[in-house]
C-alpha positions as CSV (number, residue, x, y, z in Angstrom):
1,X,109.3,85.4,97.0
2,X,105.9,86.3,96.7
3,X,103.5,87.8,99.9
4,X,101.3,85.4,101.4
5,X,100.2,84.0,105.0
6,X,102.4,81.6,104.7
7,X,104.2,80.5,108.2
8,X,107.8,81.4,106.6
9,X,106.5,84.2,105.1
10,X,104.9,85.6,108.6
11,X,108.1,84.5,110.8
12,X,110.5,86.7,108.4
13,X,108.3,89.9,108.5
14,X,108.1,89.4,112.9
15,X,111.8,88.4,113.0
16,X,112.7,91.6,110.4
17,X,110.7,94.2,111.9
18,X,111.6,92.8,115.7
19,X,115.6,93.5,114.3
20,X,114.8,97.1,113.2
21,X,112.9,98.0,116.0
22,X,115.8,97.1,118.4
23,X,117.8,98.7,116.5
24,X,115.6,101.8,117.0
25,X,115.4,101.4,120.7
26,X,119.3,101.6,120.4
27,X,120.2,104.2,118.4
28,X,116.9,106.2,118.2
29,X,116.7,105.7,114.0
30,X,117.1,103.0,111.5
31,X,113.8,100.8,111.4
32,X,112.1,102.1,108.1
33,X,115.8,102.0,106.4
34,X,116.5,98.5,108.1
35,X,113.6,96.9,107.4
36,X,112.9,98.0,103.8
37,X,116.7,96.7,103.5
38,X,116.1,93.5,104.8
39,X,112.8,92.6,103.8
40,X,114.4,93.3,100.0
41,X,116.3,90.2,100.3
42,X,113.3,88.3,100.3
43,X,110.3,90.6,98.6
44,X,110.1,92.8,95.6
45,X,110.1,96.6,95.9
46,X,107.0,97.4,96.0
47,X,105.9,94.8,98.2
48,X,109.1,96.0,101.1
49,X,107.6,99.4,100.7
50,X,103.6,98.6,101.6
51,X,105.3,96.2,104.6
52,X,106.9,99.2,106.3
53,X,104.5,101.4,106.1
54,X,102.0,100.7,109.5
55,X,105.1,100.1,111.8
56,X,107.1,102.9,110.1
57,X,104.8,105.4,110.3
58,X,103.3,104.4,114.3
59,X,106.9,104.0,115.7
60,X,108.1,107.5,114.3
61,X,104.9,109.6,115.3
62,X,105.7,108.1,118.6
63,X,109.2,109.4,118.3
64,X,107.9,113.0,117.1
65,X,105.0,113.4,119.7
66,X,107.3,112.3,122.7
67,X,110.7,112.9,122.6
68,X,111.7,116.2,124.8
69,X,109.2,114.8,127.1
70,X,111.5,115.8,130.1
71,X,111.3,118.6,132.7
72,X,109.0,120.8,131.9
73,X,106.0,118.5,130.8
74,X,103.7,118.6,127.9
75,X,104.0,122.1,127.8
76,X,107.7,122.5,126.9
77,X,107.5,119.8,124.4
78,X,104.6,121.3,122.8
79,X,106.6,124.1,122.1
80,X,109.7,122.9,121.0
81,X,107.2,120.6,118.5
82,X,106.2,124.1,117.0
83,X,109.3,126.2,117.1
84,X,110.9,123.0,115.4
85,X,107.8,122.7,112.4
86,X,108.3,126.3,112.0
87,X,112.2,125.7,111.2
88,X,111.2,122.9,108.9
89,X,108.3,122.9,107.5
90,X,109.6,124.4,103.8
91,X,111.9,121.0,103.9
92,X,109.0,119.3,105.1
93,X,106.1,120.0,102.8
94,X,108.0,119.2,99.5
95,X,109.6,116.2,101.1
96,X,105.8,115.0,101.8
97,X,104.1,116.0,98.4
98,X,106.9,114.9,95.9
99,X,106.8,110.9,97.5
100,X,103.8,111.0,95.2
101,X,106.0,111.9,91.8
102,X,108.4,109.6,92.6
103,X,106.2,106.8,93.1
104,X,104.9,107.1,89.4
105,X,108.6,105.4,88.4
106,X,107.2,102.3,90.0
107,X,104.4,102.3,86.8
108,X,107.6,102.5,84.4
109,X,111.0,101.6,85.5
110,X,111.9,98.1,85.5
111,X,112.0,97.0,90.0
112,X,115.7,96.3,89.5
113,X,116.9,99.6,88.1
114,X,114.8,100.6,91.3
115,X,116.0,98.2,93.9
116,X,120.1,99.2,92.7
117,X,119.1,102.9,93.5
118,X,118.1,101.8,96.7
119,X,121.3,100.1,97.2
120,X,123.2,103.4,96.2
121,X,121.4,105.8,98.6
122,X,121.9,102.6,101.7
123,X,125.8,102.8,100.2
124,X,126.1,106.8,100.6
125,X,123.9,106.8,104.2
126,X,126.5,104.1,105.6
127,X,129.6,106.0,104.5
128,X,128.5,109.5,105.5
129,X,127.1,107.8,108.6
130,X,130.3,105.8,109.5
131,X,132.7,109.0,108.7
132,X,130.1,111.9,110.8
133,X,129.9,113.5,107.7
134,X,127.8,117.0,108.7
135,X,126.8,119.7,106.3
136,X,126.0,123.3,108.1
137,X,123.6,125.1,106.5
138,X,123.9,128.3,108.8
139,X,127.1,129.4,106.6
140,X,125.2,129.8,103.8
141,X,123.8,132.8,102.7
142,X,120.8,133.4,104.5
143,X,118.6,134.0,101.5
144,X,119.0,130.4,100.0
145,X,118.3,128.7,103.5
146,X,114.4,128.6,101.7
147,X,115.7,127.2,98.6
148,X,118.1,125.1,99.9
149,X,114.7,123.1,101.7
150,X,112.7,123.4,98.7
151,X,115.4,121.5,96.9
152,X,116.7,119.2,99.2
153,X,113.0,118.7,100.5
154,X,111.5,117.4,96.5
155,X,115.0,115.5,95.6
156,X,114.6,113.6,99.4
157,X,110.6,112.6,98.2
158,X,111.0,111.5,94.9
159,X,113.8,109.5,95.9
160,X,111.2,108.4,98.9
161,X,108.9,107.6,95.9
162,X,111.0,105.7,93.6
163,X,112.9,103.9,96.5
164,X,110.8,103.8,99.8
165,X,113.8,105.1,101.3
166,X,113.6,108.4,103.9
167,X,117.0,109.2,104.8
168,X,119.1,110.6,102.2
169,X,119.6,113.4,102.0
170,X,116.9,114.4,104.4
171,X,118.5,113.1,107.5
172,X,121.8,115.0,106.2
173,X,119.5,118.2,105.6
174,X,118.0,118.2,109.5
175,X,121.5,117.3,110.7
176,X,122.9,120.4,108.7
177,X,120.3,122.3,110.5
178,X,122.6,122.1,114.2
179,X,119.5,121.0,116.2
180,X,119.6,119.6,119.6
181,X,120.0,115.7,119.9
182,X,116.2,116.1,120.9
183,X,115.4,118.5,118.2
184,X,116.8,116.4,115.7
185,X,115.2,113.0,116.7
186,X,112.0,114.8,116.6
187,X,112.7,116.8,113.8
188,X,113.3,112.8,111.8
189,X,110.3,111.2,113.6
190,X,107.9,114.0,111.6
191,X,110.1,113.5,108.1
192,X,109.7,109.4,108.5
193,X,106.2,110.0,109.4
194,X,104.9,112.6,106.9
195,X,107.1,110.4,104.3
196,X,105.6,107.4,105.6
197,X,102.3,109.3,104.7
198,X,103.1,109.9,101.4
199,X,104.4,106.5,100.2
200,X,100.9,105.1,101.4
201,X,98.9,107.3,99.2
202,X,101.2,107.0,96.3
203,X,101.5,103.0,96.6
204,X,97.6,103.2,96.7
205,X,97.0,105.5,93.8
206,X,99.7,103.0,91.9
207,X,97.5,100.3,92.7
208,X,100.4,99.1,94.9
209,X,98.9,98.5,98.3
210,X,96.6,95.0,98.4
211,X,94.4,94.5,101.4
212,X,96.7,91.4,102.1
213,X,99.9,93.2,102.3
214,X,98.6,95.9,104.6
215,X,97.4,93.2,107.2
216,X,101.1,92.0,106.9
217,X,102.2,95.3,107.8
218,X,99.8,95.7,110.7
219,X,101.4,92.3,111.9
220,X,104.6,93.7,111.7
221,X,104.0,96.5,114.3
222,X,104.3,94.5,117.9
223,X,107.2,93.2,117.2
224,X,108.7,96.6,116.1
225,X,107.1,98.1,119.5
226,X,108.4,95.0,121.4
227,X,111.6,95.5,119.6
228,X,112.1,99.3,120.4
229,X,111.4,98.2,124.0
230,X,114.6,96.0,124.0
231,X,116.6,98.1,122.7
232,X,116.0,100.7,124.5
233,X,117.0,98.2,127.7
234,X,120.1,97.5,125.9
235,X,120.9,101.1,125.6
236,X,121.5,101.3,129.1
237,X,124.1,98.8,128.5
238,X,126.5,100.1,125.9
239,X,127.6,102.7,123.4
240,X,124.8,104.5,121.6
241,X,127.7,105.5,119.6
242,X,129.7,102.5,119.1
243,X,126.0,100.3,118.3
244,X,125.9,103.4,115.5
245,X,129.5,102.8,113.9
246,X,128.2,99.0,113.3
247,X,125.0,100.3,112.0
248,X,126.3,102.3,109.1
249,X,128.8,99.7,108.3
250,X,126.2,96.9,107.8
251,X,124.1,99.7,105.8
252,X,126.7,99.8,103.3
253,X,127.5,96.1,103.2
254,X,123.3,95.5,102.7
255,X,123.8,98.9,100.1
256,X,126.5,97.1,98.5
257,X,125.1,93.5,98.3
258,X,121.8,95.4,96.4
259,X,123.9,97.1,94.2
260,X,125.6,93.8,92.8
């Protein structure tokens, strides 16, 4: 289906990025991964990349500017924003400037080939997910803890690049990193950000972003805000946990259903 201001066109962008964003709210992640998921059932890669990109990258630097908020005020959470940068920022850096070699596959591998990696990286996020699969990186010798981010930090944004997906292995990389539930929820909204960042400039150097499609995405952000809202109401009303289980099963079913 091609992009244009069509009403059916305009209602499936609201209704998908209203989805993710409650699904944010819930579980505190998920709306770049859910939406580019679900707007692939109905758009071409390139075209679910530029969509997620405004309420992508305004949802998570919300999540990295204010979560820690608590006790202590902006001073405490300015501080824990720096002491976690400084933990990260070799994963970080790579994971930002590599989107930009991955996006040159868009120029010359066929959308499909593209689209069924996608499916494969949704597959392995839903299974590691589902099981609580958690690497540590602390028993590792402490002279590859540098390499180890270098690495993991490129492989995470070419794969951003080629896929417009943020999450694996990055997530798997921060989680590995034994960070508090705040620490960690900060430490993805700056890799969904920075990524976010990334896959911009490499859709516009590709001659990937169109004026049209941007305005689509800027559309798309209320209804992610109104939908992180809602979920964040429903929260208070069930397992976190339990809403997570479903998550990553319904990651791999989407993962799956790409793949085939």
């Amino acid at each position: 289906m091609s992009l244009s201001a069509e009403p059916q066109t305009l209602a499936i962008i609201l209704l998908v990025f209203l989805f993710a964003g409650t699904v944010k709210g819930i579980v505190g992640l998920g709306l770049p991964t859910i939406s580019l998921a679900l707007l692939l059932l109905v758009f071409d890669l390139p075209t679910a990349m530029v969509l997620l990109l405004v309420p992508s990258f305004v949802t998570n630097i919300w999540q990295a500017l204010s979560t820690g908020q608590g006790e202590g005020g902006s001073e405490r959470k300015s501080g824990q924003t720096r002491r976690i940068w400084l933990q990260v920022w070799p994963f970080m850096l790579p994971a930002t400037l590599m989107v930009w070699l991955g996006g040159q596959a868009l120029l010359y591998i066929d959308f499909s080939y593209l689209t069924r990696l996608l499916g494969a990286l949704l597959i392995v996020y839903g299974i590691t997910g589902f099981a609580g699969v958690r690497l540590d990186i602390s028993k590792a010798p402490s002279g590859w803890h540098s390499w180890i981010a270098v690495v993991v930090g490129s492989v995470n944004g070419v794969l951003t690049g080629m896929t417009g997906s943020f999450t694996v292995p990055g997530v798997m990389y921060l989680q590995a990193l034994n960070l508090s539930r705040d620490e960690l929820m900060q430490a993805m909204g700056m890799l969904f950000s920075l990524s976010t960042l990334g896959l911009a400039i490499a859709l516009q150097g590709n001659g990937l972003f169109a004026a049209e499609q941007g305005v689509m995405s800027l559309a798309g952000l209320l209804p992610a805000l109104l939908g992180m809202y809602i979920g964040q109401r429903i929260r208070q009303k069930l397992s976190p946990e339990m809403f997570k289980k479903a998550l990553f099963t319904a990651l791999f079913l989407l993962g799956l259903y790409i793949v085939i």
